[in-house]
N, C-alpha and C positions, 0 to 999 in steps of 0.2 A: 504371217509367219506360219509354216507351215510345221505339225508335229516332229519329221524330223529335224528340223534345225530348229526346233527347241530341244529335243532332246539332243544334240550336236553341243549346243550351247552347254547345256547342264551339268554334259559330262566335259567339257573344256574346264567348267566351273570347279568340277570336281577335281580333274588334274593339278589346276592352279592351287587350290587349297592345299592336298597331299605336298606338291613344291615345295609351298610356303612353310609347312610344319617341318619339310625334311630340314629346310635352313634353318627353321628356327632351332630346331634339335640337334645340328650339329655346327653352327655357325653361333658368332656375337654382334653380326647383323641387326641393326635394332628394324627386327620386322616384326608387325603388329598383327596379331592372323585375325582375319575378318571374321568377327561374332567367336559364338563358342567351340571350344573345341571338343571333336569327338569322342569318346572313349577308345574305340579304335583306331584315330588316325596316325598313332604312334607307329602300331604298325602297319597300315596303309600304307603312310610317308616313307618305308623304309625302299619300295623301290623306285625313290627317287633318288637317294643318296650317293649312288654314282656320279648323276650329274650335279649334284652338290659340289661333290668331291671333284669334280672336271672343273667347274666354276673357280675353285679354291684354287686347284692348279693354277689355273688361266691365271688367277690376279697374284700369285706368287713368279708363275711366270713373264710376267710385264715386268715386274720389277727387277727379274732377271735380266731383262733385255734392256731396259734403260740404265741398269746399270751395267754391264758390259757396253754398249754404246757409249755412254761415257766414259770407259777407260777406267774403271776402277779394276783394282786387283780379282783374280777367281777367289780368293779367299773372303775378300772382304764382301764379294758380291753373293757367294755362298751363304753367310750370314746375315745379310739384307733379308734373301727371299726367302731364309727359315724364318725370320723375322716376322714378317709378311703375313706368312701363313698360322703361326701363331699366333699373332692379331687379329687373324680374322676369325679364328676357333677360339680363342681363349686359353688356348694350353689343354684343351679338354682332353684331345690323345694322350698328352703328352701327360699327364695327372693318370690316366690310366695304365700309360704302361711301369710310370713308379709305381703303383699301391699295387699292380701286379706282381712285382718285382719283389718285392715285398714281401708280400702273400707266400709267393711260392717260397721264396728262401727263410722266410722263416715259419712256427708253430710246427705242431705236432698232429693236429687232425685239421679236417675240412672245414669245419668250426672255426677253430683256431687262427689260421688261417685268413680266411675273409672276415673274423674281427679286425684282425693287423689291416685288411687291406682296404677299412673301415675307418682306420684312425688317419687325422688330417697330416700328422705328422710325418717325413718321410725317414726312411731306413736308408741306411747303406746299400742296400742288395736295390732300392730305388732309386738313388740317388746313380748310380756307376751306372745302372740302366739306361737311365734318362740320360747324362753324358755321352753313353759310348751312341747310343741312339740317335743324338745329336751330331756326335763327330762325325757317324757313319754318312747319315744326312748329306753333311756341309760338304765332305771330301769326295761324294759320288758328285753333287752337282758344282761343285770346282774343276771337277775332271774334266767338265761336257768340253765336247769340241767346241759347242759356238750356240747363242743364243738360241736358234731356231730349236735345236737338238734339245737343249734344257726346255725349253717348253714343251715339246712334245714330251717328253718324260713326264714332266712333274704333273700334267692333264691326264695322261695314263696313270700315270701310280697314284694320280689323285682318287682317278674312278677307282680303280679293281682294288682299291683299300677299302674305300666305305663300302663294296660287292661283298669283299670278304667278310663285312661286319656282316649284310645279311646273310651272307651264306650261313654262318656261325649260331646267329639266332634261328633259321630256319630249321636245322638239322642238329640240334645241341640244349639241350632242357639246362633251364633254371639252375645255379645252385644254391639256389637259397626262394623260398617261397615268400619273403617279406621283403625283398630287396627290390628297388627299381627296377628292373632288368627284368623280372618275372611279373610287371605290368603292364609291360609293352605290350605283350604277347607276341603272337606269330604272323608276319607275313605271310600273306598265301602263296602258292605254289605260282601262279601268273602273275603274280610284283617281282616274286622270286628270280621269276626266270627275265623277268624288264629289267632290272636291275643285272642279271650277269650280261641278257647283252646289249645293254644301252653302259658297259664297261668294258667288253669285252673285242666289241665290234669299232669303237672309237680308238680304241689300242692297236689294232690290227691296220685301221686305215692309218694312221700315225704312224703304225713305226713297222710295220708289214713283217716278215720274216722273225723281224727280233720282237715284236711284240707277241709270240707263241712262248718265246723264255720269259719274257714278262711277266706273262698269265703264268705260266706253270713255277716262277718262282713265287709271286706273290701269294696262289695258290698255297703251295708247300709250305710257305711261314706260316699263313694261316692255319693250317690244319696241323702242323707241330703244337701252334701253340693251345689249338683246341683241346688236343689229348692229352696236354699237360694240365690245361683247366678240369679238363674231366676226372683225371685221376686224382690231382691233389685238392679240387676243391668239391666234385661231383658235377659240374657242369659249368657254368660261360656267368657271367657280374655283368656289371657296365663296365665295368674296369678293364676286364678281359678283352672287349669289345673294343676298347682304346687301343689296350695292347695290341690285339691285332689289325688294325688297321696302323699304327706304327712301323711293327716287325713288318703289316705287307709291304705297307710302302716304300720303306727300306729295301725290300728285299729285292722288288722293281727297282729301282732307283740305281742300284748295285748292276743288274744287269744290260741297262743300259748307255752306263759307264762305262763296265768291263767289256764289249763287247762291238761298242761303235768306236 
């Protein structure tokens, strides 16, 4: 075997690892990551979470197609493959954009604030969140014209959601120096930029024309809701991170509805 395809191998080794941490960190996948884990592969892993997030599509989208195939209601099929995808996260977005929700709408300083959105319990200002979150979800992909359509969405807004997570932690500090969130650390600038286009570039070939509004809405949720974490909390949680990979997703989802 020759030096470079041992070094070919190593770094295959190394990509499969980074993978495996990205699912394990944003999926309920029981995957077992081989030997110990890095200190920095939290944020190595982060540009793989596009294709995390494609994956996640993918198998909410199956369940969209088998249920249309069988003739079930858009509604009823709507809430399968929220279903779906939930299950295979754990509700983890969806726990962040309550305690987000939360956060912002209630306390008085930045403190304050991310105590509330610290407590397990949920608020009203989270709970109408997570709902309209929900509804918004269900009635974009009730809308799709037809199986194939709802797939390619929900594999796009799967990617450029977890993209918007890293964008958000690349360019956006901490707000809080003891929180999860500020021990990830930072993705460097070449995971950075693998993660927008191993998200950006699958959206484009999928949905072509209308995947340029896709990007630029999911974009725009994301970066509303960054300025709003900045101001009222001083910078981005893990919570925040939920939040917006929800709002993105939404926000794609929404534009692929209204538009095909």
């Amino acid at each position: 075997m020759t030096d470079i395809e041992t070094a070919a191998q190593r770094q295959v080794a190394v990509w499969r690892d980074e993978f495996w941490a990205a699912a394990i960190f944003l999926t309920r996948v029981p995957i077992t990551f081989p030997g110990s884990m890095p200190e920095d592969m939290a944020a190595r892993a982060m540009g793989w979470y596009p294709l995390v997030g494609m994956a996640i599509g993918l198998a909410a989208g199956l369940v969209y197609a088998v249920a249309t195939v069988c003739g079930l209601p858009g509604a009823l099929t709507a809430v399968l493959t929220l279903a779906a995808g939930v299950a295979l996260t754990g509700g983890l977005h969806e726990d962040g954009l309550a305690d987000t929700a939360d956060g912002l709408g209630g306390g008085r300083t930045p403190a304050g604030k991310i105590k509330i959105m610290r407590d397990s319990r949920i608020g009203n200002f989270g709970a109408l969140a997570l709902m309209l979150g929900l509804a918004m979800r269900a009635t974009a992909l009730a809308g799709m014209p037809d199986w194939p359509s709802a797939v390619a969405a929900l594999v796009s807004a799967g990617a450029l959601s977890r993209c918007a997570m890293v964008v958000v932690v690349r360019w956006t500090e901490a707000a809080s120096r003891d929180g999860l969130a500020a021990g990830v650390g930072k993705p460097g600038l070449g995971r950075t930029a693998a993660a927008i286009c191993s998200a950006t570039g699958p959206t484009l070939l999928l949905a072509g024309p209308l995947g340029v509004l896709a990007i630029g809405a999911a974009g725009a949720a994301a970066l509303i809701l960054r300025r709003l974490a900045k101001r009222h909390l001083g910078g981005y949680t893990g919570d925040v991170l939920g939040a917006v990979q929800q709002t993105s997703e939404s926000a794609a989802l929404v534009i692929f509805v209204g538009v095909m």
